[in-house]
C-alpha positions in Angstrom: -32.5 76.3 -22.1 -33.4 72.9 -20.4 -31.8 70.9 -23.5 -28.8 73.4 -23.4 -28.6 72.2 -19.7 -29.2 68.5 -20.3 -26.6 68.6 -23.1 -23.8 70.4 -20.5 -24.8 67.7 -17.7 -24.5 64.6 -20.0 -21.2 66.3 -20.6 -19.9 66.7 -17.6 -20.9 63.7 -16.3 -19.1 61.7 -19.3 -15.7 64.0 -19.0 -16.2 62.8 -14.7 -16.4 59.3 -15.6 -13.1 59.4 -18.1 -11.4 61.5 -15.3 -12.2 59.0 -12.6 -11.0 56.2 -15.1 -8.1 57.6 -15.3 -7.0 58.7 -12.1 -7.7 54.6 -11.1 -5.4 53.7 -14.0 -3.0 56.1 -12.4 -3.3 54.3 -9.1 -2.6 51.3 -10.0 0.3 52.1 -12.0 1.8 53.7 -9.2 0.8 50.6 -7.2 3.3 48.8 -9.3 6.0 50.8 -8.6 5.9 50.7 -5.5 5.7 46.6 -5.8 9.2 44.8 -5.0 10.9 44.4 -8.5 11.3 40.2 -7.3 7.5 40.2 -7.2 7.4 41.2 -11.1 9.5 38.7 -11.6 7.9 35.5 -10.4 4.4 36.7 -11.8 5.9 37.3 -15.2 7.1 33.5 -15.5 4.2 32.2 -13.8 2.2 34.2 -16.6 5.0 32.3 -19.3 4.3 28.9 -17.4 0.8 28.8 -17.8 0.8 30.4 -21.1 3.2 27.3 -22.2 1.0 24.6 -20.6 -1.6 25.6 -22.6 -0.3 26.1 -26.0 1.4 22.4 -25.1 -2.1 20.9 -25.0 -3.7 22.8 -27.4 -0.8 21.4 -29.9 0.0 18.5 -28.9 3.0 16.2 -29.5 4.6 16.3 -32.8 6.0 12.7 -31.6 2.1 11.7 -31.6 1.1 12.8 -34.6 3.6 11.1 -36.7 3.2 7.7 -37.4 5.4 4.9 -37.2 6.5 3.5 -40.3 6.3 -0.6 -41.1 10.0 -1.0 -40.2 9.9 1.2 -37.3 7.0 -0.9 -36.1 8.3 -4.1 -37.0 11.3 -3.4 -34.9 9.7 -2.3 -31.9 7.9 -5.6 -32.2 11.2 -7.5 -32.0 12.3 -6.2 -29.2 8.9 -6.0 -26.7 9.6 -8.8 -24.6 5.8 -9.4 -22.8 6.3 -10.5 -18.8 4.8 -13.7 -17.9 1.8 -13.9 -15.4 3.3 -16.5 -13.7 6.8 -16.7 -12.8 9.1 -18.8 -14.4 9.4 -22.0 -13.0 6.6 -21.7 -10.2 4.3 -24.7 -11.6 7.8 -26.8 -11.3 7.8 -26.0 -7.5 3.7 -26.3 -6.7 4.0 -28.6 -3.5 1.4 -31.7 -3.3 -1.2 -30.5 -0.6 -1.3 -33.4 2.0 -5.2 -33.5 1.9 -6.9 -34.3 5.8 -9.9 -36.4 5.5 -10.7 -36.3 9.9 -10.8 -33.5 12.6 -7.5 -32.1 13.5 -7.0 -33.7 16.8 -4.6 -35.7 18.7 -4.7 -38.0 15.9 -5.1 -37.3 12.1 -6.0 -38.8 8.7 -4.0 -37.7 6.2 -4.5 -39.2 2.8 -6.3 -42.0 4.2 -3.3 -42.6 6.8 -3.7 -42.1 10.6 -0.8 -39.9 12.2 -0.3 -38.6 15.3 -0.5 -34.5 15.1 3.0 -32.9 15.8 1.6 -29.9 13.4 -1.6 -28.6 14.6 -1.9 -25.4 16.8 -4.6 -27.1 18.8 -2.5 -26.6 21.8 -5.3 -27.3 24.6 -7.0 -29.4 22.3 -10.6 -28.3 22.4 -11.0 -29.0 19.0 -13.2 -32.2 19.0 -14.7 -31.9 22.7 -18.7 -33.2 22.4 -19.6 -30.3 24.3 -18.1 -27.6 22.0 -19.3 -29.2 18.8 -23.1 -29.1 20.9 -22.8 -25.5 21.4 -22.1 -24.9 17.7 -25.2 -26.9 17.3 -27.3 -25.2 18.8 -26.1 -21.8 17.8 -26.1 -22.9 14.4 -30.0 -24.2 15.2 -30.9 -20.6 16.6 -28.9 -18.1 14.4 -28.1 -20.1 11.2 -24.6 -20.1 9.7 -23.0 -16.7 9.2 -23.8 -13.2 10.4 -24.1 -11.8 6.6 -23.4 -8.3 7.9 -20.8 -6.2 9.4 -21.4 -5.3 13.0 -22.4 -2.1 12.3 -25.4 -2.9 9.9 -27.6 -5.7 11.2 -24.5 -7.8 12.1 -24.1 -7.5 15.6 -26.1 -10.9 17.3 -26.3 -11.6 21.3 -23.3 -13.8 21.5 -20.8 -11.3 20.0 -21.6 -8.7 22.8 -21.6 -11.8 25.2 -18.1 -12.9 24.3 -17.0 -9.7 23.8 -17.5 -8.9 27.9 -16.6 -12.7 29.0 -12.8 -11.7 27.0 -12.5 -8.2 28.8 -13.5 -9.6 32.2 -10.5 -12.6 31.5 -8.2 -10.6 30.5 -8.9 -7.9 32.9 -9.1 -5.2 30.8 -12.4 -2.5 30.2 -13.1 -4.0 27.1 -12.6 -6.1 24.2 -13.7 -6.2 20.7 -13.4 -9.3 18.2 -12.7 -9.9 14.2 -14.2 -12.3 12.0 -10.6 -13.7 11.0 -7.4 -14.3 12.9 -4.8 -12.4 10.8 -7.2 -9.2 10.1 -7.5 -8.7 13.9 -3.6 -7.1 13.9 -3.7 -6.1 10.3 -6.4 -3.7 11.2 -5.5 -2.6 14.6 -2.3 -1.7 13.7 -3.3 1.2 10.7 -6.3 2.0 12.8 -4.0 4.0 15.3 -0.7 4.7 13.6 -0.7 6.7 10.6 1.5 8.1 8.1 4.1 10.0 9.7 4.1 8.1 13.4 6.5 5.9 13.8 6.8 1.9 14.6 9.9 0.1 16.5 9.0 -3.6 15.9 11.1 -7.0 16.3 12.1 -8.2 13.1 10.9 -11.0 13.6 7.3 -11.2 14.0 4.4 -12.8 11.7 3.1 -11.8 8.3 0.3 -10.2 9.6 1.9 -7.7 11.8 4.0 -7.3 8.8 0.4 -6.4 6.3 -0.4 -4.2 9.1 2.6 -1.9 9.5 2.8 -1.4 5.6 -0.7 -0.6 5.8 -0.4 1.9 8.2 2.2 4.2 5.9 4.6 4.7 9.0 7.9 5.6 9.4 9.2 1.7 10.9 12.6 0.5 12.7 12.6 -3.1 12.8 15.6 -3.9 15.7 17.2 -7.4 16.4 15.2 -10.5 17.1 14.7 -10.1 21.0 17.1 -7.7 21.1 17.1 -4.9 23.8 20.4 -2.9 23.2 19.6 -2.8 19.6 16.2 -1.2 20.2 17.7 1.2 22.6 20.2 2.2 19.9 17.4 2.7 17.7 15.0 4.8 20.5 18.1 7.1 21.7 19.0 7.7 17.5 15.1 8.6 17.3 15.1 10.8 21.0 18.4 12.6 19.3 16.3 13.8 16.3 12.8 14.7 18.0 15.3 17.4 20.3 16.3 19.3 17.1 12.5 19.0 15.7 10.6 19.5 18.9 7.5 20.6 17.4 7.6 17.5 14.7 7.9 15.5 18.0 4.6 16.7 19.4 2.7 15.6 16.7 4.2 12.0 16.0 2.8 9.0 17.7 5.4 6.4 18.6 4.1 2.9 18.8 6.2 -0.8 19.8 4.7 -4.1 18.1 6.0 -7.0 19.2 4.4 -10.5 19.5 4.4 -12.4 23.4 5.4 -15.8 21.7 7.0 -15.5 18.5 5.6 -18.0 15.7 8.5 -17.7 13.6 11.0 -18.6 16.1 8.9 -20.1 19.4 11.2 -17.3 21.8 9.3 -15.1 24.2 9.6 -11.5 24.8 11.2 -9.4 26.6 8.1 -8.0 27.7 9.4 -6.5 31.3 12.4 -4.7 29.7 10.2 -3.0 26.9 8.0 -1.5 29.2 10.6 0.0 31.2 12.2 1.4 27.8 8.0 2.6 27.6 8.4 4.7 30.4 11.6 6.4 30.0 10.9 6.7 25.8 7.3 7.6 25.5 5.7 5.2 23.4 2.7 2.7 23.2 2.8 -0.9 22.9 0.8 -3.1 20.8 1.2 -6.9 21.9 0.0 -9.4 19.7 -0.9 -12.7 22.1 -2.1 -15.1 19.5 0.1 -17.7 20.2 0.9 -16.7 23.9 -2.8 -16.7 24.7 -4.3 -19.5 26.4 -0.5 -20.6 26.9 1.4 -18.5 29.6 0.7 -17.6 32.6 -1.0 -19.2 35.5 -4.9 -18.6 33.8 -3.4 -18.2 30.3 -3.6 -14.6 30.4 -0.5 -14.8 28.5 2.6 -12.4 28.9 1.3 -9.6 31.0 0.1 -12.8 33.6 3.7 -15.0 32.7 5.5 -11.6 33.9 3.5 -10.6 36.5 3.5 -7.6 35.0 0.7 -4.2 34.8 -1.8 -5.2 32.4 -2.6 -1.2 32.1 1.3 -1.0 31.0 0.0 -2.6 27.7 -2.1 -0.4 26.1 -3.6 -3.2 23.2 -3.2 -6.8 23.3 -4.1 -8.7 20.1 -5.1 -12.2 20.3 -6.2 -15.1 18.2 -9.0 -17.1 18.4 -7.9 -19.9 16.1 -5.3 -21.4 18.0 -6.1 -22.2 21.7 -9.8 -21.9 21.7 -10.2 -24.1 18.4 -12.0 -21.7 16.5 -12.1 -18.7 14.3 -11.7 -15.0 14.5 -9.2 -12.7 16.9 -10.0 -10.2 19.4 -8.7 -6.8 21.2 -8.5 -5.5 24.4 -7.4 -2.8 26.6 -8.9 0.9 27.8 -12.5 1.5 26.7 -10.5 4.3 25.1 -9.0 2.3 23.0 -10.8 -0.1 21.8 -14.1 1.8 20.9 -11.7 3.6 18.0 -11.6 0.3 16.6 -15.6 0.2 16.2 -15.0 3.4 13.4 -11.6 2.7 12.5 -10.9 -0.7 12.3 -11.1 -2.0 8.9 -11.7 -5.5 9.4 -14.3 -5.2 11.9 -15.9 -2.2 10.1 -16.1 -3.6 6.7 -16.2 -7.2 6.9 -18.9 -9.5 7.8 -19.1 -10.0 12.0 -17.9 -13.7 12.9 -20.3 -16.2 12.5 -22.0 -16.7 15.8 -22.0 -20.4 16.0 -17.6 -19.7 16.3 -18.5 -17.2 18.8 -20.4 -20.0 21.0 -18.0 -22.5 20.6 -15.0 -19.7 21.8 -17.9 -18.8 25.4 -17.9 -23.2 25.7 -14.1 -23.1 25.2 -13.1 -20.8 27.5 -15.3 -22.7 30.1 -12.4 -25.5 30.2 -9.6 -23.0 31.0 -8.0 -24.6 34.2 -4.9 -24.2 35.9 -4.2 -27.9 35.7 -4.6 -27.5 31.9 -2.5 -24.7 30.9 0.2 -26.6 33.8 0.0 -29.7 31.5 0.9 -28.1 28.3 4.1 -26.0 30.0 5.3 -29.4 30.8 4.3 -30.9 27.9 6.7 -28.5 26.5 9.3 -28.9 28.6 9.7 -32.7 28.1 9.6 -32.3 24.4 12.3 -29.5 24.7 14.5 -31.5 26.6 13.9 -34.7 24.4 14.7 -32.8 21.3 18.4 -31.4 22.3 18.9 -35.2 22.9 19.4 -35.6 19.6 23.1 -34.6 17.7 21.5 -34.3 14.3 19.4 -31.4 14.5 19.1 -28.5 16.4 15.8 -26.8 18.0 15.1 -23.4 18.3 12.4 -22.3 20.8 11.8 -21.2 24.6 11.7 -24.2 26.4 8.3 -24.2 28.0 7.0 -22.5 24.2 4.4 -25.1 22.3 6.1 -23.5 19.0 9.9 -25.5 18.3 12.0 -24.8 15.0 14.1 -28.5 14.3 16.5 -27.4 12.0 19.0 -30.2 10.9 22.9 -29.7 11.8 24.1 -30.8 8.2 22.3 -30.1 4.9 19.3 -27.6 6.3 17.6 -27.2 3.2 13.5 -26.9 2.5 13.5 -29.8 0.4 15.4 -31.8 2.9 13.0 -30.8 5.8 9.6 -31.4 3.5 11.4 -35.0 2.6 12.0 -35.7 6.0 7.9 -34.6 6.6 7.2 -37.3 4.2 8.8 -39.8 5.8 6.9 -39.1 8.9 3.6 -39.2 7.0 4.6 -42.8 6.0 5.5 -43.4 9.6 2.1 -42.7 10.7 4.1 -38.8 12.5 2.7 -35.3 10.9 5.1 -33.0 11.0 5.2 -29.8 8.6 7.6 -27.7 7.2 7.4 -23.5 8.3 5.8 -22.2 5.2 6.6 -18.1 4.6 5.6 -16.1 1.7 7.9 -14.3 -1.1 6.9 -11.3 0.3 8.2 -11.4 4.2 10.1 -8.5 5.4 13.3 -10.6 6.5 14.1 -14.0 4.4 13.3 -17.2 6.9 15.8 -20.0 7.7 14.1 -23.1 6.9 12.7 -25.5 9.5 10.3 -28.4 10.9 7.6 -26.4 13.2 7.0 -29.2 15.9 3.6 -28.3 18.3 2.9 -29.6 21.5 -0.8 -29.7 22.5 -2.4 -30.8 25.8 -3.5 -34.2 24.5 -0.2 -36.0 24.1 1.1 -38.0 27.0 4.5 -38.2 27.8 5.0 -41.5 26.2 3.6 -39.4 23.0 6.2 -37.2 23.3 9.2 -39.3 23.9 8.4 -42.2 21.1 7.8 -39.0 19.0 10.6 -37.6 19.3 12.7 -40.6 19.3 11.1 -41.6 16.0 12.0 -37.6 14.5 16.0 -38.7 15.2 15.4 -41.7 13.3 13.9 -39.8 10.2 16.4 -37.6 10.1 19.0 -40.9 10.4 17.3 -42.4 7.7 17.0 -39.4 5.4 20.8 -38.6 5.9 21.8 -42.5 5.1 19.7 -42.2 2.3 21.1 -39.1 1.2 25.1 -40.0 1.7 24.3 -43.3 -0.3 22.7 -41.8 -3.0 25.5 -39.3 -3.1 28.0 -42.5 -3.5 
């Protein structure tokens, strides 16, 4: 009787099991018929699409498994044309490298010939004072050479932090933060705030580096007019029109404005009071590059913020250079602590390469020492007499703000690289160094080709005018040459 029961238990315990398999077979065919017929639809081809991806790799390309016979070959081997590495024609247009054999001063040997320095961007001339070269002495005595190390592992020495607070306190601003190298101070402040998808209204105008550091950010970027307002409020009210039909796109994209103070490329200034009042009524930031402008306008040499009399705080970066006015090497930032500290994380250049060598960072502390009133004076009308000099003479014409260090000679007839380096030669042999605007292949806008004349603080007045005088004679003497070789 106990096996008879076992035997009707194992039973009905097997006929419970097939009954509850097939009541959940039931459900879920009734679950898909009461699926959405669309539904079947777009599972069944996924199933098809997968099912084809992988009988396509499992088989292969018949394409690739046949071979190429020795004509089929041969002909494809006519016809491959290989690219060169180098372009055609670039070792024809290498350029002899006038080699310097002094320190780039007032005066300069160039191939063994003295010339008076119309090219350097020494503008206050601190390159060469006995007191500068002694502090990179005796930083060079304490610390060594170089730093050998990012600032964030074991690169970070006294005098960075020390230069660091004597910029921010200058510049009147929280805090600053400096590069190891001039062009990756820009380059990497630029990506470290704006991203892909934000959005960049910059002059057309401005360096390379700005340039490397837009297309490194990935953003969306309007370059307007050179020094153009009404084109760049064309461009903000075309941008305003489409962030009111995609408000909540607009909440979520940064909107930045890079523009330089003094413009290398063309020696104008900017329009600096204008774009912050477009600031307010637009919403954007605004990155101000000062390399050039630092050390140059303004009363102090605070540069544009100080030449307009202006809100520092309506700024919220300024970029400057450290290679140009102070004589030495590296860049810096400053603005809100806010700011700046997302630079420390985010800042490629200062995050990845080594920290600036600290015998450049003493010789920038002793450099800024000689800032004077009387000094940045002298170079304004330094400027000025040069300027006015320059539109004396009915063969060329000069681009440039007046009381700008930075002028563009272009010549009236014939403006032409090879005329303007020929002209540069001239002056070498005429004891003048003068140097042709070099840009890459790779600038944004193509570049109308020009003498770049620099004023610095060392030249007298007599400099300038004997100079200048001697420029009109080059030209003169290039153009008489040229119309008699023509004949």
């Amino acid at each position: 009787n106990k096996g008879t029961k076992a035997v009707v238990s194992t039973q009905s315990t097997g006929e419970g099991a097939e009954i509850s398999w097939a009541a959940k077979a039931g459900d879920v065919f009734h679950s898909y018929y009461e699926i959405p017929f669309y539904h079947l639809i777009v599972e069944l081809a996924l199933v098809l699409f997968i099912l084809k991806i992988i009988m396509s790799k499992s088989t292969g390309s018949p394409s690739d498994e046949t071979p190429l016979t020795e004509k089929e070959m041969e002909k494809l081997i006519a016809e491959w044309t290989p690219e060169p590495l180098v372009p055609v024609g670039a070792a024809d247009q290498e350029l002899p490298v006038p080699v310097i054999e002094s320190k780039v001063g007032k005066y300069v040997t160039i191939d063994g010939k003295e010339c008076l320095n119309l090219a350097t961007m020494n503008f206050l001339g601190m390159i060469g004072k006995s007191e500068i070269e002694e502090a990179a002495i005796e930083s060079v005595q304490k610390y060594g050479v170089g730093s050998c190390g990012p600032r964030g592992f074991y690169g970070t020495i006294d005098v960075h932090l020390v230069l660091e607070e004597k910029l921010a306190n200058y510049m009147e601003c929280e805090e600053a933060i400096i590069y190891s190298y001039g062009f990756a101070t820009v380059a990497s402040a630029i990506p470290a705030y704006s991203k892909r998808g934000d959005i960049i209204f910059c002059d057309r105008e401005v360096c390379y580096a700005i340039q490397k550091g837009i297309l490194a950010s990935r953003s969306t970027v309007f370059y307007y007019n050179h020094n153009d307002m009404d084109h760049l409020v064309e461009l903000l009210e075309a941008q305003a029109k489409k962030d009111k039909k995609n408000p909540k796109k607009a909440r979520v994209t940064n909107r930045f404005l890079v523009t330089e103070g003094l413009f290398v490329n063309t020696g104008q200034i900017s329009n600096l009071p204008k774009i912050i009042e477009l600031k307010q009524k637009y919403k954007f930031r605004i990155f101000l590059d000062e390399s050039y402008s630092f050390g140059v306008l303004g009363e102090n040499g605070r540069g544009l913020t100080e030449f307009y009399n202006v809100d520092r705080r309506n700024v919220d970066m300024i970029i400057g250079s450290m290679e140009f006015s102070l004589g030495s090497v590296g860049g810096f930032a400053c603005g809100s602590s806010f700011v700046i500290r997302h630079q420390r994380l985010a800042g490629q250049g200062y995050v990845f390469s080594a920290s600036l060598p600290p015998l450049h960072a003493s010789m920038v502390l002793k450099a800024m020492d000689y800032f004077d009133k009387d000094l940045f004076a002298k170079l304004i009308d330094n400027c000025k007499i040069a300027h006015k000099a320059l539109e004396s003479i009915d063969t060329i014409t000069v681009a440039g703000d007046p009381m700008s260090p930075l002028k563009h000679i272009r010549l009236i007839d014939n403006n032409s690289e090879g005329a303007l380096r020929e002209i540069c030669a001239l002056g070498r042999e005429n004891n003048l160094a003068l140097t042709v605007a070099t840009y890459t292949s790779t600038e944004m806008f193509a570049k109308e080709p020009s003498i770049r004349l620099t004023i610095n603080t060392d030249l007298t007045e007599d400099d300038i005018t004997s100079s200048v005088q001697k420029i009109g004679d080059l030209v003169h003497q290039y153009n008489s040459r040229d119309i008699s070789g023509g004949s």
